[in-house]
C-alpha positions in Angstrom: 17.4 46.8 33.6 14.1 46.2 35.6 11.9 43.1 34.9 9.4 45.0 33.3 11.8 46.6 30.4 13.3 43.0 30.2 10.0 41.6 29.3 9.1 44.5 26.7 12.7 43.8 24.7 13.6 40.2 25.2 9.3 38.9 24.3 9.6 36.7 27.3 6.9 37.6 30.0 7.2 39.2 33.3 5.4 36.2 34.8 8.1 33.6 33.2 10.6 35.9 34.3 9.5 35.5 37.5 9.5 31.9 37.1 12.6 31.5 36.5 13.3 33.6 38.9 11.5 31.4 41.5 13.5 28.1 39.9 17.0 29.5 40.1 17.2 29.8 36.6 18.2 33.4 36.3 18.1 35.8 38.9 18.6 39.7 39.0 22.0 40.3 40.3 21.9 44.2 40.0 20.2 46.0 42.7 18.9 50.1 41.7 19.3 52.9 44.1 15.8 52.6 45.2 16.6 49.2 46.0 15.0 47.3 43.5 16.4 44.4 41.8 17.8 45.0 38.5 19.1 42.2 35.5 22.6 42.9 34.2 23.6 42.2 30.5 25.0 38.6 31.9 21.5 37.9 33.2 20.2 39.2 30.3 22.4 37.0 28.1 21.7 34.0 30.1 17.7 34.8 29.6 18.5 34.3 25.4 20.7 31.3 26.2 17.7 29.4 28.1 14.8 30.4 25.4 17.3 29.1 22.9 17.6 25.9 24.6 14.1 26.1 24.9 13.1 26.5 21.5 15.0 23.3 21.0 12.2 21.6 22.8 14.4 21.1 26.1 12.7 21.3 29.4 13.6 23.8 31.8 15.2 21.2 34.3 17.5 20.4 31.2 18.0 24.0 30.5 19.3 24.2 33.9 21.5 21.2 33.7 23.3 22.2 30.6 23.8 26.2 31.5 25.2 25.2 35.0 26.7 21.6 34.8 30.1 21.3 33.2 29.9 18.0 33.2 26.7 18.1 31.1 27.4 16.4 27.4 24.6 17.5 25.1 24.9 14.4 22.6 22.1 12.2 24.8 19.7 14.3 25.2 19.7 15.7 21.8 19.6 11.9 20.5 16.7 11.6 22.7 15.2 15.2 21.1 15.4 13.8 17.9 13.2 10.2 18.7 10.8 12.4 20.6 10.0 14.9 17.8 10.2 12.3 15.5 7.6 10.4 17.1 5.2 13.7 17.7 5.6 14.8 13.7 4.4 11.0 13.2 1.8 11.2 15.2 0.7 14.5 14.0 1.0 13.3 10.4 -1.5 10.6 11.4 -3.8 13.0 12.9 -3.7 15.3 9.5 -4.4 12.3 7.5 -7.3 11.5 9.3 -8.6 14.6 9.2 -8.0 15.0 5.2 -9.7 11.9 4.8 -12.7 12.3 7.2 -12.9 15.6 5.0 -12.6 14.4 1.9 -15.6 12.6 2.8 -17.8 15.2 2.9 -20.3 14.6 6.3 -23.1 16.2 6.9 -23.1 15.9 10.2 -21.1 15.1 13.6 -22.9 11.8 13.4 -21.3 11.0 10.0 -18.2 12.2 11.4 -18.2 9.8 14.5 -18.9 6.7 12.2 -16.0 7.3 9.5 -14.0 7.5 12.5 -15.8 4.3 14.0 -15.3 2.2 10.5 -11.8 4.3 10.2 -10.6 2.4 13.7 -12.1 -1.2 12.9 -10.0 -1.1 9.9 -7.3 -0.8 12.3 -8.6 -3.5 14.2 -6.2 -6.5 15.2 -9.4 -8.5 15.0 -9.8 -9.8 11.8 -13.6 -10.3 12.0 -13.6 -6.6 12.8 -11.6 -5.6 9.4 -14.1 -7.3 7.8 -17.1 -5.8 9.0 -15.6 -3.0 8.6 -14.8 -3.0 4.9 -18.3 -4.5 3.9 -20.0 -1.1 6.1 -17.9 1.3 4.3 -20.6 0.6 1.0 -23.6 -0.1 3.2 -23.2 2.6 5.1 -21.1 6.3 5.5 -18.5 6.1 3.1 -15.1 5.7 3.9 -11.9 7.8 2.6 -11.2 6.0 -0.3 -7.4 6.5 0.6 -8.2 4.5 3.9 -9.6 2.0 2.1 -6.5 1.8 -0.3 -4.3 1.6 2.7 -5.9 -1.3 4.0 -6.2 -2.8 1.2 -2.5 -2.8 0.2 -1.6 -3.7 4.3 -4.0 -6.9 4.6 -2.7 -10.5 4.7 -5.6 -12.0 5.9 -7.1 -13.6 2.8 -11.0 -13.3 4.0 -10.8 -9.2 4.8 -8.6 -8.7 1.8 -11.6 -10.0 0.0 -13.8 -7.6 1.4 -11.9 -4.8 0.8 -11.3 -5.5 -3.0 -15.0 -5.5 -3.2 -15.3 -2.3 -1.4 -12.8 -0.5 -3.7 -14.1 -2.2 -7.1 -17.8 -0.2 -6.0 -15.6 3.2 -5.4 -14.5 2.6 -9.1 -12.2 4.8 -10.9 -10.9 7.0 -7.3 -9.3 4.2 -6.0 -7.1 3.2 -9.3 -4.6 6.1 -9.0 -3.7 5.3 -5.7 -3.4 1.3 -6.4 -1.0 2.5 -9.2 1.0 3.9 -6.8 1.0 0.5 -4.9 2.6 -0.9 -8.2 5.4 0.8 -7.8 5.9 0.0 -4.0 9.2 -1.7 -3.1 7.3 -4.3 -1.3 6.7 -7.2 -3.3 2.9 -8.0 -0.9 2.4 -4.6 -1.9 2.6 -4.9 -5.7 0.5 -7.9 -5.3 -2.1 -6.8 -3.6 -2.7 -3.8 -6.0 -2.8 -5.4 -8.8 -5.0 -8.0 -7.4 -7.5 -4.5 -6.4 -7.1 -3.4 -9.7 -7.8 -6.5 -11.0 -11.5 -6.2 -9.4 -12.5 -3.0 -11.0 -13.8 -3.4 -14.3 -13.3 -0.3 -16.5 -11.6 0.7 -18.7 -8.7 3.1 -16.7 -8.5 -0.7 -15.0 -8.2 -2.4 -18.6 -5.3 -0.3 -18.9 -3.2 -0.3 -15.7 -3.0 -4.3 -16.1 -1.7 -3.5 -19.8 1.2 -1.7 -18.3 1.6 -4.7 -15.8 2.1 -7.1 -18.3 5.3 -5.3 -18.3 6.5 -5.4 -14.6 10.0 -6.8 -13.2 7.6 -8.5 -10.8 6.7 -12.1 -12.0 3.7 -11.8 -9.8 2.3 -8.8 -11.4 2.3 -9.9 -14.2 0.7 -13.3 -14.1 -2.3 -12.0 -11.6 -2.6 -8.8 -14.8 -2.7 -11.7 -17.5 -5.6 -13.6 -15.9 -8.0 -10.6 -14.9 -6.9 -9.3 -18.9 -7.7 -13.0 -20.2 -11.3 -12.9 -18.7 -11.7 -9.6 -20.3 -10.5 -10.4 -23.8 -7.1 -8.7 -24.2 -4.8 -10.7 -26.6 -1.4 -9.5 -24.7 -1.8 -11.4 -22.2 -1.4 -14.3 -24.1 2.3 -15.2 -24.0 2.5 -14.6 -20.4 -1.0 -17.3 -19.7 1.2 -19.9 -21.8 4.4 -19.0 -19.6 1.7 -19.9 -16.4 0.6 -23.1 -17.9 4.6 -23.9 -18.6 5.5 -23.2 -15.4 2.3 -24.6 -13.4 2.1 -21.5 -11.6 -2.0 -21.4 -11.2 -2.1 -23.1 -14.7 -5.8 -23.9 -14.5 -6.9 -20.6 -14.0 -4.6 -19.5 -17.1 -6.1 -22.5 -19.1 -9.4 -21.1 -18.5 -8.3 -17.2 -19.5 -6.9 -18.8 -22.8 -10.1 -20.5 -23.5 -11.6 -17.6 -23.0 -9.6 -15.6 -25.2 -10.1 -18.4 -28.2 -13.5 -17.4 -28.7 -13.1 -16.2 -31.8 -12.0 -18.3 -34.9 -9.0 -16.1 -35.2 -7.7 -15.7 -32.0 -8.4 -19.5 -31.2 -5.9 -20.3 -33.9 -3.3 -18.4 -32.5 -3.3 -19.7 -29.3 -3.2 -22.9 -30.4 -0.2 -22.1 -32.8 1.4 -20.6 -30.0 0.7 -23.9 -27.0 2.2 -26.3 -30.1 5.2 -24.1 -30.8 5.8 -25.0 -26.8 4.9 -28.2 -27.3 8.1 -28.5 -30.4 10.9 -27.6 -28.0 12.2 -31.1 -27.4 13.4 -30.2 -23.7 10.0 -30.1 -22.6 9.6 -32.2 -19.3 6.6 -34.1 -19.5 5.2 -32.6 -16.8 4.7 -29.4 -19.0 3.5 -31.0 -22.1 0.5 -32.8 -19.9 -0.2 -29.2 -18.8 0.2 -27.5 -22.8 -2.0 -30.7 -23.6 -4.4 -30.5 -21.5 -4.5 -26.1 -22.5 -5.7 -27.2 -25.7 -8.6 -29.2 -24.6 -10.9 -25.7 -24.5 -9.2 -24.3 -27.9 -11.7 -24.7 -30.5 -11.1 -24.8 -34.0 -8.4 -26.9 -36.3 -5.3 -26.3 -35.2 -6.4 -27.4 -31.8 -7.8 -30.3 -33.5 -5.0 -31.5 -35.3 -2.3 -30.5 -32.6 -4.5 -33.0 -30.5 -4.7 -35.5 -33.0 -0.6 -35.7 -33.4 -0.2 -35.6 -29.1 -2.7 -38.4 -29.4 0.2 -40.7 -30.9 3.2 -38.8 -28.8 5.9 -41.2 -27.5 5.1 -40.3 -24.1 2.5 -42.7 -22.9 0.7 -39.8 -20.3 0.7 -37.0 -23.3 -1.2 -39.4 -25.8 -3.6 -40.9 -23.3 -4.6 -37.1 -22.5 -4.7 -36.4 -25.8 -7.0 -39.3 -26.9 -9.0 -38.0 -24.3 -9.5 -34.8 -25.0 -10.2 -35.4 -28.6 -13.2 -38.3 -27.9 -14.6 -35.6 -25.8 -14.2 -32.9 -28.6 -15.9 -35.3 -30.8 -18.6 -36.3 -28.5 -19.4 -32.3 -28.5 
């Protein structure tokens, strides 16, 4: 068969033909009675052998190596096939990411396009300062992807960027919330933490109810960081879990300060208070803790506070009653 009906049946060009031709790869072996050279089926066999190595993304040096080398084992290179595809599909799955995102932010222009990308990149930035900066421009200026946002967000471990970008996401409001839900879930403990701190930033009401579902988590720190932002905003759950933080003296200030916020209304003030002396009646309290469920009751109005306050005031232990008496002249002196 001459080249030209070759290229017609097997799709590979004349001109590759030729090339391979020209590297030794396969070479006519026929000749025609005019003298031309012609490709047997054996040639033409070996031509589908080297596009199927091909295809498997080998190059033709390799081709060459395993048609004609006995010695050839295919397990290396194939290992070595797998890392470098794997590393081109990850790059390319960056790339579509970015596009999507620079997309999804609608520019109306090259020039918006060039500064997402500029404020895409500084996120990236090993330069904190640069992170930063970046974050605050994504309000200021073009938007941002909110998913890149999200991303860094959840990624950051330096405290001062971290900051920024929870501001940027709490002025993007409710588009960032599904994705920080999704963060929730992640099996990385920073990760859960960080979301739930994002969320915690957004006031809304799709917000108000994520942190109600976290009060729930397996993760301790979920739930604590969901039980202050919901004590600032008035949520009665979060009660049992701000006592549990004042009992364990994990951030037990702040938690003091979410129940006193919570107590202010007669009702709910009374509960609280019922709930910090039923903590205060387990007689395997360390002292430590009843100082802290003391001191909790300090901002408690109302006269269960009161009274609870006026019985610590005569407690055996000498630091409960002194704090006690304390808090009570104050309470007076209000």
């Amino acid at each position: 068969m001459l080249i030209g009906d070759v290229a017609r049946r097997s799709g590979v060009s004349a001109r590759m033909l030729r090339h391979y031709d020209a590297l030794g790869l396969v070479r006519p072996t026929g000749r025609t009675e005019g003298g031309y050279r012609e490709y047997s089926g054996e040639d033409i066999r070996r031509i589908f052998h080297i596009e199927s190595l091909r295809s498997l993304g080998l190059s033709l040096r390799d081709v060459g190596r395993a048609l004609d080398d006995p010695d050839f084992t295919p397990a290396e290179l194939v290992d070595d096939l797998i890392r470098r595809t794997r590393e081109r599909i990850a790059a390319e799955t960056e790339l579509l990411t970015r596009l999507r995102r620079i997309g999804a932010a609608e520019p109306e222009g090259w020039q918006d396009v060039l500064q997402i990308v500029a404020l895409m990149q500084a996120l990236g930035s090993k330069s904190a300062g640069k992170r930063q900066r970046a974050a605050l421009s994504s309000v200021e200026e073009v938007a941002v992807p909110v998913e890149a946002l999200v991303e860094a967000a959840l990624s950051e471990s330096d405290p001062n960027v971290a900051g920024a970008l929870r501001w940027a996401l709490a002025q993007s409001g409710d588009d960032a919330l599904a994705l920080l839900a999704e963060g929730l879930g992640s099996p990385a403990a920073e990760v859960r933490k960080r979301a739930v701190q994002s969320i915690a930033e957004i006031s809304d009401g799709e917000s108000t109810a994520l942190l109600r579902d976290a009060l729930t988590s397996t993760d301790i720190v979920v739930r604590r960081y969901a039980a202050l932002a919901l004590g600032a905003r008035g949520v009665a759950e979060a009660v049992p879990t701000l006592i549990d933080m004042v009992v364990e003296g994990i951030n037990d200030v702040d938690a003091a300060d979410a129940l006193s916020a919570l107590a202010s209304r007669p009702a709910s003030a009374d509960r609280i208070a019922s709930a910090l002396v039923d903590r205060l009646a387990h007689g395997t309290v360390e002292s430590s803790v009843r100082r802290r469920l003391t001191q909790a009751l300090a901002d408690i109005p109302g006269t269960t506070a009161s009274r609870a306050l006026a019985d610590l005031s005569h407690d055996e232990d000498r630091a409960v009653a002194l704090t006690a008496a304390y808090i009570l002249r104050i309470r007076e002196a209000r």
